[in-house]
C-alpha positions as CSV (number, residue, x, y, z in Angstrom):
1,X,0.0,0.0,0.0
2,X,2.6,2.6,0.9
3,X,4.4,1.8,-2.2
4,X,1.5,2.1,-4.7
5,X,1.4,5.4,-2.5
6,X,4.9,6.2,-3.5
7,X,4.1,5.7,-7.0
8,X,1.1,7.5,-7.5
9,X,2.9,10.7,-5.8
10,X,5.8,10.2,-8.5
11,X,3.7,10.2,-11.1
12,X,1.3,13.0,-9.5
13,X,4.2,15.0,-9.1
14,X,6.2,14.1,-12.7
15,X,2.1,15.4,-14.3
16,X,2.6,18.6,-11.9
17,X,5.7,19.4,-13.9
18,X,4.8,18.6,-17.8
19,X,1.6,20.7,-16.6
20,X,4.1,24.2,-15.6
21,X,6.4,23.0,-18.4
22,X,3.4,23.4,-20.4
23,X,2.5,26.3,-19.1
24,X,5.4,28.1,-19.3
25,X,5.9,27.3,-23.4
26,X,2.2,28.7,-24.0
27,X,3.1,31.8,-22.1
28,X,6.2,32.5,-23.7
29,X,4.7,31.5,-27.1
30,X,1.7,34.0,-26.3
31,X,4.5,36.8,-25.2
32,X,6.3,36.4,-28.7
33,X,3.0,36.6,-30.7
34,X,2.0,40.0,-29.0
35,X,5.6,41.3,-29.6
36,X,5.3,40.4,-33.4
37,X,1.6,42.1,-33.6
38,X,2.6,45.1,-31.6
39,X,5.9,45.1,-34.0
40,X,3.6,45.1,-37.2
41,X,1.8,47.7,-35.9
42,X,4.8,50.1,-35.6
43,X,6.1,49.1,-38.8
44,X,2.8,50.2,-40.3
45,X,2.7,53.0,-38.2
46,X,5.6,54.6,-39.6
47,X,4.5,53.8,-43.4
48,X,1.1,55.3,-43.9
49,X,1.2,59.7,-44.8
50,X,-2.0,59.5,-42.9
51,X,-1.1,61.1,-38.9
52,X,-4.1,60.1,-37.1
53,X,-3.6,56.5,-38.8
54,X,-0.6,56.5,-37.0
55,X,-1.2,57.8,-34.3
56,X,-4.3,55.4,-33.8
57,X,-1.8,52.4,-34.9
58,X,0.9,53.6,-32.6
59,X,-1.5,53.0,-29.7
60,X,-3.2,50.0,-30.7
61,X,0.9,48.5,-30.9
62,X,1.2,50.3,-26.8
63,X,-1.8,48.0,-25.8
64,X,-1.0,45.4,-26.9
65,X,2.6,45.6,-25.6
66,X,1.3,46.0,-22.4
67,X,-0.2,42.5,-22.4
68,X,2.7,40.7,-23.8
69,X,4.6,42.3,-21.2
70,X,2.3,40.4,-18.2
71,X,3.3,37.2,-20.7
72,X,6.6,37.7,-20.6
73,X,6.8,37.7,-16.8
74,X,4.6,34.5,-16.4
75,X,7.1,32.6,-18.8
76,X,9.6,33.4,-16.6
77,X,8.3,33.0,-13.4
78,X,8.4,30.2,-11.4
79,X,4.7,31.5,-10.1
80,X,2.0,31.1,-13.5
81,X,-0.6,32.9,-11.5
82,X,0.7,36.1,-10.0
83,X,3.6,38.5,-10.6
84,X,4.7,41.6,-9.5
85,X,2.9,44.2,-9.9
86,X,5.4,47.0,-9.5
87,X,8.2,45.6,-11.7
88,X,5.8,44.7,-14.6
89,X,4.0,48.6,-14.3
90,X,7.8,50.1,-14.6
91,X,8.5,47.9,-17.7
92,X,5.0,49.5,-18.9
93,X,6.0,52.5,-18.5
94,X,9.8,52.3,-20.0
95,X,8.0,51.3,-22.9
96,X,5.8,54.5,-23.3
97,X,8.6,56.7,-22.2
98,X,9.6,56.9,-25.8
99,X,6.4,57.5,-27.1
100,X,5.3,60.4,-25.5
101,X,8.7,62.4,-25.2
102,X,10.0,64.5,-24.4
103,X,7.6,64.6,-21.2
104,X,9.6,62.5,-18.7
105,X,7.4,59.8,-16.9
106,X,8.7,59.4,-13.0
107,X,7.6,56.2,-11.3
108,X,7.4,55.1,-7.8
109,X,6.5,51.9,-6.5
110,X,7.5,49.5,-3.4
111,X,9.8,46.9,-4.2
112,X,7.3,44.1,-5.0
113,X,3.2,43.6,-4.9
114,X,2.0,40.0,-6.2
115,X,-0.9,40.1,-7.9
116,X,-3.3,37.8,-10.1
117,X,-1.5,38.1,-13.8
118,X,-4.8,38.8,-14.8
119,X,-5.7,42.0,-12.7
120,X,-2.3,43.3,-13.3
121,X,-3.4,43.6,-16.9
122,X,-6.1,45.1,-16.7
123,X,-3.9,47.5,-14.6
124,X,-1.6,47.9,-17.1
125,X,-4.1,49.2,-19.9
126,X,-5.8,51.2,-17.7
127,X,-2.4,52.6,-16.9
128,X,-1.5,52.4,-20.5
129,X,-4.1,54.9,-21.7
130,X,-3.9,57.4,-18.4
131,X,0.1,58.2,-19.6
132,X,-0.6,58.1,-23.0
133,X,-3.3,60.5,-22.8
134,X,-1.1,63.0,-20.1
135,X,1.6,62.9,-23.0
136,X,-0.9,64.1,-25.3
137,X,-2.7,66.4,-24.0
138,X,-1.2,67.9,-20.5
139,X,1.8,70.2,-22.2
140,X,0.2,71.5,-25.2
141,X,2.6,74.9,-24.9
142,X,5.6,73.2,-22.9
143,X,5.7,69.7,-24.0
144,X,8.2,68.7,-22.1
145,X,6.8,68.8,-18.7
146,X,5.9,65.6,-16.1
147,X,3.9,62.7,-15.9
148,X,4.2,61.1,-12.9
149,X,3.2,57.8,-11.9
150,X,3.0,56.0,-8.3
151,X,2.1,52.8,-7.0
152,X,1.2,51.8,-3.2
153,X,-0.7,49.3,-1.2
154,X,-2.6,51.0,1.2
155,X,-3.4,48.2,2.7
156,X,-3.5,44.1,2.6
157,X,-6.7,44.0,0.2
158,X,-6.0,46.8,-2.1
159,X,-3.6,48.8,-4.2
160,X,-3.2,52.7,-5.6
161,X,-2.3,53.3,-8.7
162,X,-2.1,57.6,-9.5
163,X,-1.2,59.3,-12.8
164,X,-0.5,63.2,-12.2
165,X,0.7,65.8,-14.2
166,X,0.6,69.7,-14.2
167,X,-0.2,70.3,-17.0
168,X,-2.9,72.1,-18.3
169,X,-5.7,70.2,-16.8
170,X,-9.1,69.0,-17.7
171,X,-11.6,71.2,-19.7
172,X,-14.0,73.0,-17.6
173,X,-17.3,71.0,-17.2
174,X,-15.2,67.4,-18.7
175,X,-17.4,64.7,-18.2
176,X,-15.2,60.7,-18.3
177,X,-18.6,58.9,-18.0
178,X,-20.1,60.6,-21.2
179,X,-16.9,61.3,-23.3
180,X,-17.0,59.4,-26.7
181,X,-12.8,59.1,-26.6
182,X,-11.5,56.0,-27.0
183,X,-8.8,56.0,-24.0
184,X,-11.2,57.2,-21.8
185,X,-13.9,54.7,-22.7
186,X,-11.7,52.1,-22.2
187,X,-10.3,53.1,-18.9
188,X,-13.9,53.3,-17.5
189,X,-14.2,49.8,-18.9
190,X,-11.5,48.2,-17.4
191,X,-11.8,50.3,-14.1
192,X,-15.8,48.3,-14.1
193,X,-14.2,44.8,-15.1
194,X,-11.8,45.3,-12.0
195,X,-14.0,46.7,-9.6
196,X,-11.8,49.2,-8.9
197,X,-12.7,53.8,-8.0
198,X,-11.5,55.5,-10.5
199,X,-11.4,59.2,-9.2
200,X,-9.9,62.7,-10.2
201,X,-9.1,64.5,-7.5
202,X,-9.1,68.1,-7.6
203,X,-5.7,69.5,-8.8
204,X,-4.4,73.4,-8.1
205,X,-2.8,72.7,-11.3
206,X,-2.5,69.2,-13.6
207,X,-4.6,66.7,-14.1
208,X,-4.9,63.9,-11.3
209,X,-6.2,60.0,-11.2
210,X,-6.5,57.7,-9.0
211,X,-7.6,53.9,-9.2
212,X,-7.9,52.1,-6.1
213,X,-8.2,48.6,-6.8
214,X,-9.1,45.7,-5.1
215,X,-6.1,42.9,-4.6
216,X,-9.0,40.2,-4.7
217,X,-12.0,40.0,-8.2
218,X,-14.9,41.5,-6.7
219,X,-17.7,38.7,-6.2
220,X,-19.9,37.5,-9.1
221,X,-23.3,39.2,-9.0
């Protein structure tokens, strides 16, 4: 008896490993065929005369970046669930660093926050679209101004995520709930899916927003 035991844990545990070997090739196979999308996307971006084209290329190639990136971390993690939130948000935003220069992005962040791979995503787009849109339109007459970006954990069940500039801050009467821009409608989307407040906190100058998110999927309804 204990050695059919024996056995059955071998080969429970030898299953266990083909499963996170597995695992870890879909990941990184996933990861690679976001890069190539996001890399297409560039590569068109910079060939059509058309600006907005490009411009609306550009970002689709940021979003999608910003998944591969949560990829990337699970094929190299020994955890397939969770990674860090922090690390994979600074990686997010060295990647739009170049893209909305010369504003300078400043993040701050604790040293590591696990998270499901899943939430962090959503996250990161939500993230994703608050910089991008501070690099747009914050600095129109000094474009080389701010964007700062800062993670905590305010406490065990939740975390902060804030996007601030000081730039020259939201049109008088701006409503996010009714606006028909894209960025916007998606970051109200993905602030729902999460469960998460999204507020904007009234700035003496800039443009401020805060998403407080819960560590935990809020319960099915």
């Amino acid at each position: 008896m204990a050695i059919e035991q024996q056995q059955y844990q071998r080969k429970l545990r030898a299953a266990l490993d083909r499963h996170q070997v597995l695992l870890k090739e879909v990941n990184h196979r996933v990861k690679n065929s976001l890069q190539v999308v996001s890399a297409m996307l560039q590569i068109q971006a910079n060939s059509v005369d058309d600006p907005a084209l490009s411009e609306r290329l550009n970002e689709a190639s940021t979003r999608i970046n910003a998944v591969g990136r949560a990829y990337e971390r699970l094929a190299y993690n020994a955890d397939h669930e969770n990674i860090d939130l922090a690390e994979y948000l600074r990686q997010i935003v060295d990647d739009l660093q170049p893209t909305v220069a010369p504003c300078k992005i400043e993040f701050d962040a604790p040293e590591e926050i696990q998270i499901a791979a899943d939430r962090a995503i959503l996250i990161g787009l939500v993230i994703n679209e608050l910089v991008s849109n501070a690099g747009k339109y914050a600095y129109p007459d000094c474009p080389s101004g701010s964007i700062w970006v800062r993670l905590v954990q305010p406490d065990n069940n939740s975390v902060l995520v804030s996007v601030r500039d000081e730039g020259a801050g939201l049109p008088a009467g701006f409503d996010p709930t009714a606006s028909k821009g894209l960025g916007t409608r998606l970051v109200n989307a993905l602030s729902k899916q999460l469960g998460a407040d999204l507020t904007r906190p009234t700035s003496r100058i800039g443009t401020n927003c805060v998403l407080l998110v819960p560590l935990k999927p809020p319960p099915a309804k």
